[in-house]
C-alpha positions in Angstrom: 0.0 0.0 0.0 2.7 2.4 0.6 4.3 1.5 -2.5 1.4 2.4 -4.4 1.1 5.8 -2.5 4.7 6.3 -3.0 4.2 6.2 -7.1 0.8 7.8 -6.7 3.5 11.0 -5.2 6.1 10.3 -8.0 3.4 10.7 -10.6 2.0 14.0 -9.5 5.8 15.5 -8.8 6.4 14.5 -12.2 3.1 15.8 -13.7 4.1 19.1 -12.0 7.7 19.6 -13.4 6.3 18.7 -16.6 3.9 21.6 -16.7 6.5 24.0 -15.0 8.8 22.7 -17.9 6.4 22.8 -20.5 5.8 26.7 -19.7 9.1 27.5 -19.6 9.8 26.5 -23.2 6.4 28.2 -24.2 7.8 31.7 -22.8 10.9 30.9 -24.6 9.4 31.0 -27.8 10.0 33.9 -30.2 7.0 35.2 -32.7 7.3 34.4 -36.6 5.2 36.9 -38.7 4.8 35.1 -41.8 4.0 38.1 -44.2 4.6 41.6 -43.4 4.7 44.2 -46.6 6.8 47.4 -47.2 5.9 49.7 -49.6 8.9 50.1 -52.2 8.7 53.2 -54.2 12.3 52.1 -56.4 10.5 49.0 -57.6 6.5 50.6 -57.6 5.4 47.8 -55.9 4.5 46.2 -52.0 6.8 43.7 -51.3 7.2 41.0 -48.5 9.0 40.0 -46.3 9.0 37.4 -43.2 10.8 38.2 -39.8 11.0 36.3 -36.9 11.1 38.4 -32.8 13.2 36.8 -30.3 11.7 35.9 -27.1 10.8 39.1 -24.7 10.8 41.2 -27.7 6.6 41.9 -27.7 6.9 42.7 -23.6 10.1 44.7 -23.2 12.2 47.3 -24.6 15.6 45.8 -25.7 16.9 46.6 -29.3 18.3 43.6 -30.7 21.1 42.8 -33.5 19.3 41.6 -37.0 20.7 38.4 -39.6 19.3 39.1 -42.8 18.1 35.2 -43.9 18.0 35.5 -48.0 16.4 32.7 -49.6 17.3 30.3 -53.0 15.4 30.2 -56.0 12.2 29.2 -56.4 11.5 30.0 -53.1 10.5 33.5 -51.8 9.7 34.7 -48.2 8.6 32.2 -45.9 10.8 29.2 -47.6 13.1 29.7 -44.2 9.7 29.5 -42.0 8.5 26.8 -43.7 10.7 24.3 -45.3 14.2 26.2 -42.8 12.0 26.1 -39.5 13.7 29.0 -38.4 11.4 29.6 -35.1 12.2 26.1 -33.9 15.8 26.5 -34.8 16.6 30.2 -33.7 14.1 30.1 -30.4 16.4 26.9 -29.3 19.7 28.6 -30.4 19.1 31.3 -28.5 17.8 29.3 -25.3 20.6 27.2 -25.1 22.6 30.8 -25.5 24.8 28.9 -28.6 23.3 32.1 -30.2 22.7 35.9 -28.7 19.1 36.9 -29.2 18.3 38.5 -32.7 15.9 39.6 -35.0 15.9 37.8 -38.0 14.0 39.8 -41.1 13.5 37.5 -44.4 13.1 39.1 -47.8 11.2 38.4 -50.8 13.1 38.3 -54.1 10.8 36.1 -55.9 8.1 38.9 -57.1 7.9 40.2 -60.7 11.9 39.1 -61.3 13.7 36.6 -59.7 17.2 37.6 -57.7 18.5 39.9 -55.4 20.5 42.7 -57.8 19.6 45.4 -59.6 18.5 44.4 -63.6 20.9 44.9 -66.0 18.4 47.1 -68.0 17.9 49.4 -65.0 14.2 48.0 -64.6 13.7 46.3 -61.4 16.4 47.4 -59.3 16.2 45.5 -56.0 19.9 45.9 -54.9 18.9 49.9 -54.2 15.6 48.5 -52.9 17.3 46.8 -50.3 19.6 49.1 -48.8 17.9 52.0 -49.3 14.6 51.2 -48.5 14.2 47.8 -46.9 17.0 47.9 -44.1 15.1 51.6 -43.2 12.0 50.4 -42.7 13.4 47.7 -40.9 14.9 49.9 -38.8 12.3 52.5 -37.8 9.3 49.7 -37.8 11.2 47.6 -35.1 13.5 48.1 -32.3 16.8 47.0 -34.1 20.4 47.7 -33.4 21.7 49.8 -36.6 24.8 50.3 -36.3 27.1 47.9 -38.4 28.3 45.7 -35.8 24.9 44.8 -35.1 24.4 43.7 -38.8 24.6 40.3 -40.9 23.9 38.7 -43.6 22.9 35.2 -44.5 21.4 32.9 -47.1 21.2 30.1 -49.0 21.7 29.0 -52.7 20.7 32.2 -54.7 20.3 34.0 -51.5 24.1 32.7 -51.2 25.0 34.6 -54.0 23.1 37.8 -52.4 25.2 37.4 -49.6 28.6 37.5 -50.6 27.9 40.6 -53.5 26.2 42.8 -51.2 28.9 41.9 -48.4 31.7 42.9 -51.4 30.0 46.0 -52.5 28.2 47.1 -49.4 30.6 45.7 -46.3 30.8 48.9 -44.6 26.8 47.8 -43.9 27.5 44.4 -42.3 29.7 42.9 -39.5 29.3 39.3 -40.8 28.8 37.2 -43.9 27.6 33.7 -44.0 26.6 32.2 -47.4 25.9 28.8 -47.6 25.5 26.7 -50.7 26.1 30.2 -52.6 25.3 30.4 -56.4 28.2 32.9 -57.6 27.4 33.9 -60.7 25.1 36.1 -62.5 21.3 35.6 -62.4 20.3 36.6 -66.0 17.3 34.1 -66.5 14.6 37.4 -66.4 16.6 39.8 -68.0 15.9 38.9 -72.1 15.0 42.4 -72.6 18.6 43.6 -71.7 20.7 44.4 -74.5 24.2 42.3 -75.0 26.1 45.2 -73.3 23.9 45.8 -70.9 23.9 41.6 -69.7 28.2 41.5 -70.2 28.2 44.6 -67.9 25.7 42.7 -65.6 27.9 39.5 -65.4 31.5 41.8 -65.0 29.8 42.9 -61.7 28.8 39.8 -60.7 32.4 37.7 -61.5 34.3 37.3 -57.9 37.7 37.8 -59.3 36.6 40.9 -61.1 35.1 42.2 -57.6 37.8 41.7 -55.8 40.4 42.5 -58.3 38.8 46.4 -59.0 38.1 47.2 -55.5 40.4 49.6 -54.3 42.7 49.1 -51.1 40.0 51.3 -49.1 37.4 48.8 -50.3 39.4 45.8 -49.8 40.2 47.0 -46.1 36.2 46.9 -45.4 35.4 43.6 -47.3 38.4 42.2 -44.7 36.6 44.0 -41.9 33.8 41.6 -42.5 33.7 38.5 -40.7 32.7 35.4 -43.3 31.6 31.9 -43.1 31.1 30.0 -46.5 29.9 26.5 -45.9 28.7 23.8 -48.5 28.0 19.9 -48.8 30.5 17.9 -50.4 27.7 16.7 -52.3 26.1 19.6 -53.2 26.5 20.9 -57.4 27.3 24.0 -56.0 30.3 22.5 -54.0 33.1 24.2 -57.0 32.1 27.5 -56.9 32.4 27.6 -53.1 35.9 26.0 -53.4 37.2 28.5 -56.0 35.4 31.7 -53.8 37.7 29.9 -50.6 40.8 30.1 -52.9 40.3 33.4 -54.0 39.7 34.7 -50.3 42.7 33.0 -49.6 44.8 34.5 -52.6 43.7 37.8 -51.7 44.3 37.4 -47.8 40.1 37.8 -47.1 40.3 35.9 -43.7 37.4 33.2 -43.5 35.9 30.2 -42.1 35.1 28.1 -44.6 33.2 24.3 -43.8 32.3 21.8 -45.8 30.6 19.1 -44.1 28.6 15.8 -45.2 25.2 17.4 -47.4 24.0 17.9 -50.3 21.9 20.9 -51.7 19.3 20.4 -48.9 17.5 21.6 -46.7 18.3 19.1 -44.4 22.1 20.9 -45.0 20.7 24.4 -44.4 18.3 23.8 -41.5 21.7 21.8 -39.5 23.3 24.9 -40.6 21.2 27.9 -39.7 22.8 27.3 -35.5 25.9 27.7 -36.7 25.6 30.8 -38.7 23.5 32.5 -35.3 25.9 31.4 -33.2 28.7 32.9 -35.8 27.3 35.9 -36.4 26.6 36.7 -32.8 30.5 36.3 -32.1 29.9 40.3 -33.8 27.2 40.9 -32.1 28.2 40.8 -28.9 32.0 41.1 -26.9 34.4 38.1 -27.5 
C-alpha cells in the first residue's frame, strides 16, 4: 500500500515539473510573422518580407542585432519558415545561449523578377531597394540595433550569392557574412530584354575575381573588416564555386571560415546549418 502511494506522489511530482517545464519552453518561444509588406517606391510595388522576434521582444524594450536570412530560387519569403524552421531552430539557439538573441527579417526576391541585384536594364532594381529602402524600414518599424556591428547577412543557394555581393559591394553595412550553398554567378534568367552590353556589364559585376580584383585598397580593407563563413556539402553541385570563392579569399588574404561538411543541396544541409551561422554571427554581435 505504501508503494502504491509512494508512485501515486512520483506521478504528480512529475506531472508538475512537466507543466512547469512545459511553460518554460512556451515563454521561450519567439514570434514568426509570416508576411509583413513594405511599400517600395524604387521597384512601384508592396513587397514581402517574413521576420522572426526573439523571445521578450513583444513585452520589453531591448533593441536587438538583425541576420538578414536570404532565400534560394524558387522560393521566396517564408521558404526559411516553412521548409528552414527558423522559429524552432533560432528560439532553441538562442535558449541554449549557442546564439545571442536576434531579430531575423526574411526578404522576398521572388516577385515580378527573380534575384536579389539590380537588372541589367535598369528596370527592377532591388539591390537599391534593399539598402535603401528595406533595411530603413526595418529599422524605424522595429526596435533594431543599426549600427554595423549589429548587422549580418545570410542565405542560402541564390540567396548565397546575395550574400557574398552585397557583403563585397556594401561591407561597410555588415559585421558578418555567412553564405551557404552560394550560387556565384550572375542571375540573367529574367533579364531577355537587356541588350548584350547591358547583360556583359551585368555579369563583369557579378564575376568574384573581377570584384575583388577592382576594389580599391579602401574597399578591400572593409570587405576584410567583414567576418565570413562559407559552408557547403560535399555533395552539393554547388560545392566548386564555393571551393574557387575559398581560394580566391585565400589568394587575396580575405580571412574566413570556410566548412564543408557531409550534405548535399538540402534543406536538411541548411536547417543543420542555420545554428551555426546564429551562433557565428553573434561572435559580432556581442563582446568576444
Amino acid at each position: 500500500m505504501e508503494t502504491k502511494k509512494y508512485g501515486k506522489k512520483n506521478l504528480l511530482l512529475a506531472t508538475i515539473l512537466l507543466v512547469n517545464v512545459s511553460c518554460g519552453v512556451s515563454a521561450q518561444r519567439g514570434q514568426v510573422y509570416e508576411t509583413k509588406k513594405v511599400e517600395s517606391k524604387i521597384l512601384k510595388m508592396e513587397r514581402n518580407y517574413s521576420i522572426y522576434l526573439p523571445a521578450g521582444y513583444e513585452d520589453g524594450d531591448l533593441s536587438y542585432p538583425v541576420l538578414y536570412l536570404l532565400h534560394g530560387s524558387g522560393d521566396d519569403h517564408t521558404g526559411w519558415v516553412q521548409f528552414g524552421q527558423v522559429q524552432h531552430i533560432a528560439d532553441k539557439a538562442i535558449a541554449e545561449g549557442v546564439a545571442a538573441p536576434m531579430i531575423i527579417v526574411m526578404p522576398d526576391a521572388n516577385t515580378k523578377v527573380k534575384g536579389y541585384f539590380n537588372a541589367p536594364d535598369g528596370n527592377f532594381n532591388y539591390e537599391d531597394f534593399f539598402f535603401k529602402e528595406l533595411i530603413p524600414h526595418i529599422e524605424t518599424t522595429y526596435r533594431v540595433r543599426s549600427e554595423q556591428r549589429y548587422r549580418a547577412i545570410s542565405g542560402l543557394s541564390m540567396g548565397g550569392g546575395g550574400t557574398i555581393y552585397y557583403a563585397l559591394y556594401h561591407p561597410e553595412y555588415f559585421a558578418a557574412a555567412a553564405p551557404l550553398s552560394a550560387w556565384t554567378g550572375a542571375w540573367t534568367n529574367d533579364y531577355t530584354k537587356a541588350s548584350e552590353n547591358q547583360l556583359a556589364d551585368y555579369q563583369t559585376k557579378h564575376s568574384l575575381g573581377t570584384v575583388i580584383s577592382n576594389a580599391s585598397s579602401e574597399d578591400l580593407a572593409k570587405i576584410k573588416r567583414v567576418r565570413w563563413y562559407v559552408s557547403v556539402g560535399d555533395d552539393d553541385f554547388l560545392y566548386r564555386d564555393n571551393s574557387e570563392l575559398h581560394i580566391l579569399f585565400r589568394t587575396q588574404n580575405i580571412h574566413h571560415e570556410y566548412r564543408v561538411k557531409d550534405g548535399a543541396h538540402t534543406w536538411t544541409y541548411w536547417r543543420a546549418e542555420l545554428p551555426e551561422v546564429m551562433a557565428f554571427v553573434s561572435k559580432s554581435f556581442t563582446q568576444f
